[in-house]
Phi, psi and omega in degrees: 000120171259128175276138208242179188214113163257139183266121186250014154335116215000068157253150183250156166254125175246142221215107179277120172125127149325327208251169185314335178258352179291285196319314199279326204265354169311269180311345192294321186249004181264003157302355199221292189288169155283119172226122188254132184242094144298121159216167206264353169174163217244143099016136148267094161171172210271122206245020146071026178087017164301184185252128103359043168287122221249081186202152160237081162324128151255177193301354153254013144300333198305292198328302193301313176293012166255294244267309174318305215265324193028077158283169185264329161176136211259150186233146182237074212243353184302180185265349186269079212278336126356296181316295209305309186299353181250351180301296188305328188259321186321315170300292185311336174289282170289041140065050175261130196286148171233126168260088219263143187290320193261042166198159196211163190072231198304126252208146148268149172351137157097346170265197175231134184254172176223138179236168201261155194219113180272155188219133148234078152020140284301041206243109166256134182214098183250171185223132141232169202224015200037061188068348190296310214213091179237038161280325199299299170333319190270341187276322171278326170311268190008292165347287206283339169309284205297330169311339208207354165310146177060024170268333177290274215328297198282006177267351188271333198274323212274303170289324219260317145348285235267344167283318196279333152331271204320320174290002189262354190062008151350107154338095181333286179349294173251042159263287189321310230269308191316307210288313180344304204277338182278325190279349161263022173272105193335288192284353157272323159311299202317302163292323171281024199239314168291311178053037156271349177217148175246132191333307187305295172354285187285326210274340177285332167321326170261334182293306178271013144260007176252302138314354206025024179247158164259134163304000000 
């Protein structure tokens, strides 16, 4: 499976199931999608401002509720592994990517695992494990929380360079040669990590020893 980064911007997610993993795969997109949840009954627990529906589909229900919702992608998350297989060819049919909860490992065309995902604005980092294991996903997000701290900072810091480079008429050679060198720079994590110094500074600093111009 190669992992991609999808924009679910006024998109809908439809989300079969109720339960504690229906709820979790809830919040996972309504920070971003429209996510609609059926299930004949809800979980106490937090389903991240989705919409709610009160239905128990059966499996030749499934089909109408893709063609009603038209989503970007369905989630198969009930207790009923029948329900889920009919979710998944319901998807499959009308070519909607799918996440079905209750299988693991090997996938048919078309599904998706969601994987754990550390965020430091704009800095994204997932781990999956292709459904095999996902305490170990959660166990390395954890990780990786701390590894990428302060990665939004240098990522901002880093384009608005790689603009002013550009706008400067730098070469790409040494613009590329330029940015490289402020993200591998030590003493620029540092000042953004401290914020006792500043960052611009230190990242021009490196810019003019790479460059011989100072930014």
């Amino acid at each position: 499976m190669i992992p991609l980064l999808h924009d679910f911007t006024d998109e809908t997610v439809l989300v079969f199931g109720g339960g504690s993993v229906g709820a979790r795969k809830a919040r996972r997109f309504a920070r971003e999608a429209e996510v609609v949840v059926v299930s004949p009954a809800f979980a106490d627990a937090d389903f991240g401002g989705a919409e709610r529906v009160r239905e128990a589909p059966d499996a030749d229900e499934v089909a109408d509720w893709l063609d009603r919702a038209e989503p970007a992608l369905v989630v198969a998350a009930t207790d009923d592994g029948g329900l889920n297989a009919a979710v998944e060819a319901a998807a499959d049919e009308r070519g909607v990517l799918v996440n079905r909860t209750d299988v693991q490992g090997e996938r048919d065309p078309g599904s998706v695992v969601v994987p754990a995902t550390v965020r430091d604005d704009p800095v994204t980092v997932a781990v999956a494990t292709g459904g095999e294991s996902p305490a170990l996903s959660k166990h390395l997000r954890e990780r990786l929380a701390d590894e990428i701290e302060g990665a939004g900072a240098m990522a901002e810091l880093t384009a608005d360079l790689r603009r002013e480079l550009k706008g400067d008429g730098v070469p790409p050679e040494d613009r590329r040669a330029a940015v490289r060198a402020v993200a591998r720079s030590d003493a620029v994590w540092k000042a953004l990590d401290s914020g006792a110094s500043n960052p611009r500074q230190r990242a021009n600093d490196v810019v003019a020893d790479v460059t011989g111009d100072p930014t």
